[in-house]
N, C-alpha and C positions, 0 to 999 in steps of 0.2 A: 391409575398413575403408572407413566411408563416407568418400566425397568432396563435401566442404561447399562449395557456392556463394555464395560475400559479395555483401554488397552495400551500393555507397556510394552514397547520393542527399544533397542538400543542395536547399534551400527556405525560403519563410516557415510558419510555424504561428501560432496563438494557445495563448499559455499562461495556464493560469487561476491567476491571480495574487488572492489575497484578493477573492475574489466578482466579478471581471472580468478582461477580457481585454488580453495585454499580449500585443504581436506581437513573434517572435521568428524568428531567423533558426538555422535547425535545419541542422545538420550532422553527419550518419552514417557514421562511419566503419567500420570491420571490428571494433572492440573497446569503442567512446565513440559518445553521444549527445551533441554542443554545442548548448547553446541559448544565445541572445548577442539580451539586448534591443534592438527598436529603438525600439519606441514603442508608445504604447494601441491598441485597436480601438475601437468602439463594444460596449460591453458587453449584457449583458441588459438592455431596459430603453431601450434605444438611449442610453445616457448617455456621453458621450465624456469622455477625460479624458487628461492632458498628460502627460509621462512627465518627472516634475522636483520637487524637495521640495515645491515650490509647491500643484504639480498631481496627488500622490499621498498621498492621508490614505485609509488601510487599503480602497483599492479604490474609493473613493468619490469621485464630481466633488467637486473646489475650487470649484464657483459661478462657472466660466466658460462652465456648459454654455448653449445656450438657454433660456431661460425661468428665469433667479435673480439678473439685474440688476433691481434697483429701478431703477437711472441711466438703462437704454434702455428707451425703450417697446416694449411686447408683451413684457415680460418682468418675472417675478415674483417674491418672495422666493424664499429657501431655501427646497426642496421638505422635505419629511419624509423622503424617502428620504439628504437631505444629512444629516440630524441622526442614522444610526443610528454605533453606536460596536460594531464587530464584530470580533473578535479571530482570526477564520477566516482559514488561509490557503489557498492554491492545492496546498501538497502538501497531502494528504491526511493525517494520523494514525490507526493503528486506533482504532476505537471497540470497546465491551465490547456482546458481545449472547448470547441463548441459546446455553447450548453453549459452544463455542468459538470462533462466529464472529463477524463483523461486519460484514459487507457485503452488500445484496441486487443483485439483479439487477432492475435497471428499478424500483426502491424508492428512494424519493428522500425525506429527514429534513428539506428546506427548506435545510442546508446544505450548502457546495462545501469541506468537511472538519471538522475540530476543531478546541481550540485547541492551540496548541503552544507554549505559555507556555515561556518563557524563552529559547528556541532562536532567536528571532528576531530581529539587529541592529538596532535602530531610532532614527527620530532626533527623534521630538517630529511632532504633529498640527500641520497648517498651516493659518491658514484667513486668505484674502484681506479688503480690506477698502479697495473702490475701484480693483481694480487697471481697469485698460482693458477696457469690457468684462465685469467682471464682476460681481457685486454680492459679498452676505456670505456667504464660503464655510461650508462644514460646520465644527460644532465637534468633530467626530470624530476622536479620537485614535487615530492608525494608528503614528504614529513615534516612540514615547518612549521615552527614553534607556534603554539595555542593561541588561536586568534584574543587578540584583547591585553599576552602576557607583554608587558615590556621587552625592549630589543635586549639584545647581550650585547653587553657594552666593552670595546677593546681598551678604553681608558681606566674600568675599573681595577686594572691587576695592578701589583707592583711589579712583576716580571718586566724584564726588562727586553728589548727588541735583539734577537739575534739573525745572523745572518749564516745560512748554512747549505755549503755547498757539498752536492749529491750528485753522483756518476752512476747512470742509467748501466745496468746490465744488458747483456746484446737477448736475454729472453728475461723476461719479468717486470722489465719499465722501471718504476721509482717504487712499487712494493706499498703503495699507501692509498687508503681510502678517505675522500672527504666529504663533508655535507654543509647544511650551509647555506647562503647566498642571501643579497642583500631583499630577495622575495618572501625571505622566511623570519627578516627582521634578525640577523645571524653573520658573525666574521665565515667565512670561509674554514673550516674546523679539519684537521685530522681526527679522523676518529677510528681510523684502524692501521697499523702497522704490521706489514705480513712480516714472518720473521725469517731471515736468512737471506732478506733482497737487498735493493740498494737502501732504501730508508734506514731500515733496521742495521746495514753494515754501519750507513754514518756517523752511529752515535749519539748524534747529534738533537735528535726529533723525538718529539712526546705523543701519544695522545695527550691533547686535549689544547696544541697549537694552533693558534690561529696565526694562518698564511698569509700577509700584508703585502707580499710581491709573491714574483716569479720574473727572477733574468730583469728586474726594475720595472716590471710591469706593475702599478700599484692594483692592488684585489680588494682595497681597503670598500669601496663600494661596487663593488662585484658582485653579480648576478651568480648562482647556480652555474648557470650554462659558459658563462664568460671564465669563470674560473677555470671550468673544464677545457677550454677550448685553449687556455693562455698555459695549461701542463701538458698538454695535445702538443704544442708545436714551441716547446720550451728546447729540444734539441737533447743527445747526450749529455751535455752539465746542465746541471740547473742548479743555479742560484737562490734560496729560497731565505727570505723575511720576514723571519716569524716572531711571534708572541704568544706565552702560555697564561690559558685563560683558566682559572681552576673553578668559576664557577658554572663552567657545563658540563660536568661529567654528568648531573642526570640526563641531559642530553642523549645519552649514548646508550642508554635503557634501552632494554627489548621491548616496542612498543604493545599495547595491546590492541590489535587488531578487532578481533571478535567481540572483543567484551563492551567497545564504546561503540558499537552497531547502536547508530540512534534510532530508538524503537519506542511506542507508548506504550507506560503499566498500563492495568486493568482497570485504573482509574487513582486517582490524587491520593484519595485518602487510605489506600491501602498501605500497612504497615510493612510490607513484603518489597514493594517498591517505591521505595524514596531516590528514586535516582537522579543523577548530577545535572546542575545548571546544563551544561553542553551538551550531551548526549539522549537524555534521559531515561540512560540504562540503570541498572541496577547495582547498586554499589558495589564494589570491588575493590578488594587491597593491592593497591600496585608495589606497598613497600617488600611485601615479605619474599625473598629470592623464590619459595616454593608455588607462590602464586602460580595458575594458569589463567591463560586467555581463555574466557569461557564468556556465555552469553547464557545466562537464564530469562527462557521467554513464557510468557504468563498464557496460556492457551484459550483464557476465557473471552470471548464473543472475539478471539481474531477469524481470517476468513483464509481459510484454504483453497487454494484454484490450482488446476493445471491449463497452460495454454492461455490466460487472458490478459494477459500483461506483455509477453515474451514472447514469439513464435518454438515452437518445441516440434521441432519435428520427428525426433527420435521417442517422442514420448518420453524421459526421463526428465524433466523439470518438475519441480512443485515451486508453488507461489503461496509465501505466508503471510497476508497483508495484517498490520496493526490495527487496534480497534480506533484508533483516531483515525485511519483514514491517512497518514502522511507517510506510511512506509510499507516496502515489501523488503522479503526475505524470499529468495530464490536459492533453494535447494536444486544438485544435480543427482540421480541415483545411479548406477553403474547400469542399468535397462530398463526396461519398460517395468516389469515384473519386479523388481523392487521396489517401483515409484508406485506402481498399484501400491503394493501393497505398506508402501508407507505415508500413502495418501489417506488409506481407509482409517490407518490407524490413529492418526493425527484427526482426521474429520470427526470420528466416532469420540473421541475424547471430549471436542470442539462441545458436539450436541450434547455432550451428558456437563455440559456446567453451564448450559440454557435455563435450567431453573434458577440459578440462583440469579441470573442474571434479570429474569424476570421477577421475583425477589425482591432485589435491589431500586429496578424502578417504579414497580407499584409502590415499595413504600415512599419514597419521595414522592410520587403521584398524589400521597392519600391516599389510595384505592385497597387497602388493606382487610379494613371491615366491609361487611356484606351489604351493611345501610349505606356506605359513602356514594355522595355525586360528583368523584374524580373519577375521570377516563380509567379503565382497569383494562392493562395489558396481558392480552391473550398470548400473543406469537411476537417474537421480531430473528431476525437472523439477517445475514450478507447476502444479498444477489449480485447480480452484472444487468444494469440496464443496458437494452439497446437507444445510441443513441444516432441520429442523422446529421451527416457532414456535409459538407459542398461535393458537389458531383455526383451524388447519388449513395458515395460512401458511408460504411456502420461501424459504428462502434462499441464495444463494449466496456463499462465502467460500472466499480464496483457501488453499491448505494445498499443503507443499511434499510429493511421496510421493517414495518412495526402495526401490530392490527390491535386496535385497541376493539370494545364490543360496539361502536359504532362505525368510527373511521380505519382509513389504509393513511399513515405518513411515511415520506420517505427523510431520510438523513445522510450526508456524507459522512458520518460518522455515529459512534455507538453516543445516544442519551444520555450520558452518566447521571445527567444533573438537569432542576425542574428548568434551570436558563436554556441548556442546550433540546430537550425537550419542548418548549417554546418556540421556536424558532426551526420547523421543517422544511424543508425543500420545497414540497406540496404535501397537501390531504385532500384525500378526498372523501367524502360520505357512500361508507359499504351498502346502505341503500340501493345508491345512484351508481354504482358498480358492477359489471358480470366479467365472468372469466367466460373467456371464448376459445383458449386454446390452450391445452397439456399435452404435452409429448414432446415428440423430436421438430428441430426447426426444419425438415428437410422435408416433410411430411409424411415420412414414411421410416419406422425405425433403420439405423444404417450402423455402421461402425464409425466412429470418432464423431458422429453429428449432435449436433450440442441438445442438449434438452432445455426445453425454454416454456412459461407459460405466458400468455395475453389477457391481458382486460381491456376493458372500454368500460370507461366511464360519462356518463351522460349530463352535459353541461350548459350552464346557459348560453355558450360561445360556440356547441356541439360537441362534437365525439371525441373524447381525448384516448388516444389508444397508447399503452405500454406494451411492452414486451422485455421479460424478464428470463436471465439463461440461470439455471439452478446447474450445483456440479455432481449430482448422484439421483438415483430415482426413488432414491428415499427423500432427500428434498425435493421434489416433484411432486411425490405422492403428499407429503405434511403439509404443503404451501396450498395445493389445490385442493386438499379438504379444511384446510384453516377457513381459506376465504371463501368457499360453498356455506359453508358452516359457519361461516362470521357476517354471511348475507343474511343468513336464514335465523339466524341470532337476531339481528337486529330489526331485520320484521315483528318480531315478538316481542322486541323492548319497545320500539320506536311508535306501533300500533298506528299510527293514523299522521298522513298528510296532506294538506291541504293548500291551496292559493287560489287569489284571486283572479276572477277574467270577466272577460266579458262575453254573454251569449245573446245572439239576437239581438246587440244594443241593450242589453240588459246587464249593469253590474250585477255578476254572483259570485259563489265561492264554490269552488271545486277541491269535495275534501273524498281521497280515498282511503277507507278503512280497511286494515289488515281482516278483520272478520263478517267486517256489515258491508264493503264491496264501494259501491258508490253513492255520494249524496249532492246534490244542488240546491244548495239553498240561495235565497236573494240576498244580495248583496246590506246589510241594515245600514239606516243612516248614525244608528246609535248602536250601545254594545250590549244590546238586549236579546238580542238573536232576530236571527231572518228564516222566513216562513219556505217549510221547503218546499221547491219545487220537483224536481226528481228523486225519485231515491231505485235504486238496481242492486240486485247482486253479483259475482265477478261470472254466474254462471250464466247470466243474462246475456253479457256482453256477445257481440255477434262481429263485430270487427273495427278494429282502432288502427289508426293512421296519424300521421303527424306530416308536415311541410317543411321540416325543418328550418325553420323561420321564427314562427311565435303560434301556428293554430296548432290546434289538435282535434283528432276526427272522431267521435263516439257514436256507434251505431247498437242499441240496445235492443232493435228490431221492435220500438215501440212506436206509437199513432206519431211521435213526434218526429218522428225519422234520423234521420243522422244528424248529428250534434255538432255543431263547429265552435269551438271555443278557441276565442282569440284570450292566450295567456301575457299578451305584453312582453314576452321575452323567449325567451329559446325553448323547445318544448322537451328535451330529450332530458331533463331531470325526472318530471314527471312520469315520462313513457319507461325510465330505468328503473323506478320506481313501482308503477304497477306490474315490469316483470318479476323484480322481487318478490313483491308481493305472492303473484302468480305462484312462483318459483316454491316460495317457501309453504306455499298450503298444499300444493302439489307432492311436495314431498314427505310432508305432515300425513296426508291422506295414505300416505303410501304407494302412490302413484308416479314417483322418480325416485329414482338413488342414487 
């Protein structure tokens, strides 16, 4: 029984949060990954940005960065980069591509995921206006109201419509942020008042107003962007027509970013993770003010990569995909040298809660007692197959294998249960199987070249070749003696196969036995048995060919000469077949290792 070595480390990382970077304080335990916000980095783009409703519209600066005050000199409108409205977030979602995969390796779509419409809590776009410092932030809708929650309704209040005019300061503008618009299902809202500017001299103005004009411009069904655009070019007075709405001040809550990261538990019925209809993160109390934004992530069978999602050219990414298969987590580390060494630590934890996971589905298998005739699961873990694009193009995508003591099946995702266990990608029979390649893809060991191993399986249709990239040479060396050793396994269970063909216009049966080599008997017209004709051992054999068609060639160097057996269908089961065979007495003898 292996003896697993844990490992806790704790640190800062960046997390890539909606097309930027949000530092986080990372905590590794022996079974959970915590990430627990503290604040922005400077993103791609060097664009900084404040970790606060104010200062987060879907990844994008609020127009407190350098250079988007009109108020200070050396500083310029809203860039374009404020105005983009992206619905990306920082986990990843599959996307659909040839085949069955979806992810390449060092192939990059211009985005940092998909979108994940609905799954995401949000609280309405904010965009400043005068704050200290800043000019007219993005009208870009990052936070608007929970998909499915009813609109906020302007007819609901009793407040009544006032009319309140405000004189722009010659530096600070109008002094007020708003969010909002009619994309977010939402009046137009005040929801920050900077104090000592023009808003805040008027008097007049609450959070929690919602703005109906501007100079009689009606905002009543106003976009986000249109409202920003109609306080943009409102002039020194502005005129403002408002109403106070009291029922969105939850509205104006510090959203929790981290914590509704849509991610799969470990599986359903875990008592640890019952998380929300939307997200499927792990419960969290957003009432209590000491709350943090934190995400606890369950460690067991997710997959750790670097490079096969993302391009990484600095070496500092890590890629922590979910065991369903529908998310990543892209961690950044400050070098290379910490991403080593926070990769190792993260991986090594991964492989020491493998037992239980195999566990878990031999016992739904059946396969628990030693008498059972349910498949009993040996090995399963995450690879990256390679897969073939138009053009000659590759790809890498992630797929879960699983080697039971007969078959190889693959899965986009982990087994949990007997329905999803039912229903694999492909199997194929470890028989009809050999591995032809371990090591580096480059063929020669190198620095960053991916390690990968190949089979070829032999089929009625012919040669089906895979090719699998593992991320450490400890999964290289496990995967490539699982399935040596899961061939050579099932020769010993499997003992004898046989099929029908025909020799010389003669129906017979061609049965090879794992210990008594070859047999030919006649084909019987009933199920009495047939009188045999040849019988060889494998030491006999003097040379075997196939057509890749439907014959096979057997040459035993006896009076009868070489043997041509028409099997009626593709011959490269059988030929996979007798190398196993081969394979597994040779090694038995002691004659391979």
């Amino acid at each position: 029984m292996a003896v697993w070595t844990r490992a806790d480390k704790n640190g800062q990382l960046d997390l890539l949060l909606r097309d930027r970077w949000i530092r986080v304080a990372a905590e590794l335990t022996r079974e959970t990954l915590t990430l627990t916000a503290e604040a922005e980095v400077s993103g791609q783009g060097g664009n900084h940005w404040d970790y606060s409703p104010a200062g987060l519209r879907n990844g994008m600066s609020n127009g407190n960065d350098p250079g988007s005050s009109p108020g200070n000199p050396g500083r310029g409108a809203a860039s374009g980069q404020d105005q983009l409205q992206n619905q990306n977030h920082g986990v990843r979602g599959r996307s659909s591509s040839p085949g069955r995969g979806s992810v390449s390796r060092g192939q990059y779509d211009g985005n940092y995921g998909v979108n994940s419409s609905g799954k995401y809590p949000v609280n309405g776009a904010n965009s400043d206006f005068g704050s200290p410092g800043s000019g007219y932030g993005s009208p870009g809708s990052s936070f608007g109201s929970r998909q499915g929650d009813p609109p906020v309704s302007l007819d609901g209040s009793s407040e009544a419509v006032r009319k309140v005019r405000v004189v722009k300061q010659e530096s600070g503008g109008l002094g007020i942020s708003i969010k909002g618009g009619r994309e977010n299902r939402m009046p137009i809202l005040i929801s920050k008042i900077f104090p000592g500017l023009a808003a805040d001299q008027s008097r007049a103005l609450r959070v929690g107003d919602a703005i109906l004009s501007v100079n009689g411009n009606d905002l009543r069904e106003a976009t986000h962007d249109m409202a920003v655009q109609a306080l943009k070019k409102a002039g020194k007075e502005v005129t403002l027509e408002v109403k106070y709405i009291r029922e969105v001040s939850p509205l104006f809550k510090k959203p929790s970013l981290v914590a509704d990261l849509p991610w799969d538990g470990v599986r359903p019925q875990s008592p640890s993770y019952s998380g929300s209809e939307d997200s499927g993160s792990p419960k969290h109390s957003s009432s209590s003010s000491t709350s943090k934004d934190r995400k606890v992530i369950s460690l067991k069978m997710c997959f750790i990569s670097r490079n096969l999602t993302m391009p990484d050219l600095e070496n500092r990414l890590l890629e922590l995909h979910s065991p369903d298969g529908q998310h990543t987590v892209v961690l950044r580390c400050k070098d290379g040298a910490t991403a080593n060494s926070w990769f190792t630590a993260i991986h090594t934890n991964i492989a020491a809660l493998l037992p239980q996971t195999l566990a878990h589905i031999n016992a739904y298998l059946g396969a628990s007692s030693a008498a059972s005739t349910h498949p009993h699961l040996k090995h399963i873990g995450w690879l990256a197959e390679q897969i073939q694009l138009e053009g000659g193009r590759q790809q890498f995508r992630p797929v879960v294998m699983a080697l039971t003591e007969k078959d190889i099946l693959l899965f986009e995702s982990v087994p949990w249960s007997r329905e999803s266990w039912s229903t694999p990608l492909l199997t194929h029979p470890l028989l009809a199987t050999r591995l032809v390649h371990s090591g580096s893809a480059r063929g020669s060991p190198s620095h960053g070249s991916d390690l990968v191993f190949a089979t070829r399986t032999g089929t009625g249709r012919g040669i089906e070749s895979h090719v699998f990239r593992v991320e450490t040479h400890w999964d290289l060396s496990t995967w490539t003696r699982a399935l040596v050793q899961g061939v050579h396994a099932a020769a010993d269970i499997i003992k004898e196969v046989s099929i029908g063909c025909t020799l010389n216009r003669q129906e017979v049966r061609l049965t090879l036995h794992y210990e008594k080599g070859f047999t030919v008997t006649r084909e019987p017209a009933d199920q009495t048995g047939g009188a045999v004709l040849f019988r060889y051992p494998y030491e006999k054999l003097k040379m075997s060919a196939d057509d890749g068609i439907r014959n096979l060639y057997l040459d035993f160097d006896g009076p009868e000469g070489e043997m041509v057996f028409d099997l009626h269908s593709g011959p490269k089961p059988v030929v996979f077949v007798l190398h196993s065979f081969l394979s597994a007495k040779l090694t038995r003898m002691g004659l391979l290792t």
